[in-house]
C-alpha angles and dihedrals in degrees: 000000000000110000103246117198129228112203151173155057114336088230132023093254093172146310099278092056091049087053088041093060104032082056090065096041093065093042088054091049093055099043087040107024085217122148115246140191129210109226125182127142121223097209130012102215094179098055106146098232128051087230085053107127100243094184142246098325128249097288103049094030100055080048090056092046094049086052095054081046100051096048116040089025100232123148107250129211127189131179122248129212103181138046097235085051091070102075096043092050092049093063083068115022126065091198117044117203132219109202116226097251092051088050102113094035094116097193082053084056091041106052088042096044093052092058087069093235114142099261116222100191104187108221121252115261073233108051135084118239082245094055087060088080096081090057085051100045085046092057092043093046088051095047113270115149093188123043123174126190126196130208114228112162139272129261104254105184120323118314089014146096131192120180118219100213089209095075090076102059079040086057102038091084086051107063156018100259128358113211128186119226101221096180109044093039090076086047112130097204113221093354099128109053107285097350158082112270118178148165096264083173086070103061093090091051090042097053095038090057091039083060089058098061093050107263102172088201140042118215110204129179103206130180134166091235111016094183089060092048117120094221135029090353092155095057108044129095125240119261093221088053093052105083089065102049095053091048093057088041086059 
């Protein structure tokens, strides 16, 4: 299976950012040939602090998104917290995601899986590979033909990850694509006062061992200048670093 690659802000900043990165993306794609994915969320409903920036909101975000979409012509996927978000996201995204928390909510699974998007649905920090099998069976069951799942992390301890790599071959036979998130996997959840920190100098390792065991996709956060970014700044890869990481991953 071709490695597909999943990339972009954490949260829709503005529209600068969004044209900044999509830019890149297509340059990438021509230097690399490599299929990727435009990822930005329009509202972080899991930000650790009440005062956290969440983004522009559904309306004006999936606007945002169907503007990057319509002019540099790349696929889009969003995250979505709610049932009644679903409908309104497919009408934009071609990949709907699941975030890890909401995992298990199976009126989340149900209402994403019946719009007949590809659902990407992120596993829990406190869930086995294996136990992966019953988001999967609650998007089938509600109609979904094509079901991702994508490998984060697991809690160690408080403030801390650690991926067990097995959980990707555990999860191939499971679903349609297995994808590795690079980025949020060297997260360190709650580690900086009210907010994320994370080891931004371990995406590449993290990607390259993911490969090993057989990941199909590759999940990156980007942004041009990660310290300045209003969410998940120190674990996302910068943008000017990504082309080359995809090119050693292909």
């Amino acid at each position: 299976m071709t490695p597909l690659f999943i990339a972009g802000p954490c949260v829709i900043e503005s529209a600068e950012l969004l044209d900044c990165v999509a830019a890149e993306l297509v340059k990438i794609h021509e230097a690399t040939g490599a299929e990727i994915i435009f990822k930005a969320s329009f509202d972080k409903a899991n930000r650790t602090s009440i005062r956290s920036f969440r983004g522009p909101g559904l309306e004006r975000g999936l606007q945002m998104l169907a503007d990057i979409k319509s002019r540099y012509g790349l696929r889009i996927t969003t995250d979505i917290h709610e049932s009644y978000q679903a409908e309104a996201a497919a009408n934009v995204a071609d990949v709907l995601q699941i975030p890890a928390f909401l995992c298990r909510q199976t009126d989340l699974l149900v209402a994403a899986a019946r719009t007949g998007r590809i659902v990407n649905v992120k596993k829990a920090q406190f869930l086995s590979g294996d136990d992966m099998r019953y988001p999967v069976e609650k998007c089938r069951d509600a109609g979904a033909t094509e079901v991702w799942l994508t490998e984060r992390g697991t809690t160690f301890g408080y403030n801390n990850l650690v991926v067990d790599f097995r959980n990707i071959p555990v999860m191939l036979p499971l679903a349609d694509r297995v994808v590795m998130d690079c980025t949020h996997c060297v997260q360190r959840p709650g580690a900086a006062g009210g907010k994320t920190g994370g080891n931004r100098e371990y995406i590449p390792a993290m990607a390259q061992a993911a490969k090993a065991f057989g990941a199909q996709g590759f999940f990156f956060e980007t942004h041009p200048t990660p310290d300045e970014a209003l969410s998940d700044g120190p674990n996302m890869l910068p943008l000017n670093q990504l082309q080359d990481v995809i090119k050693n991953l292909l």
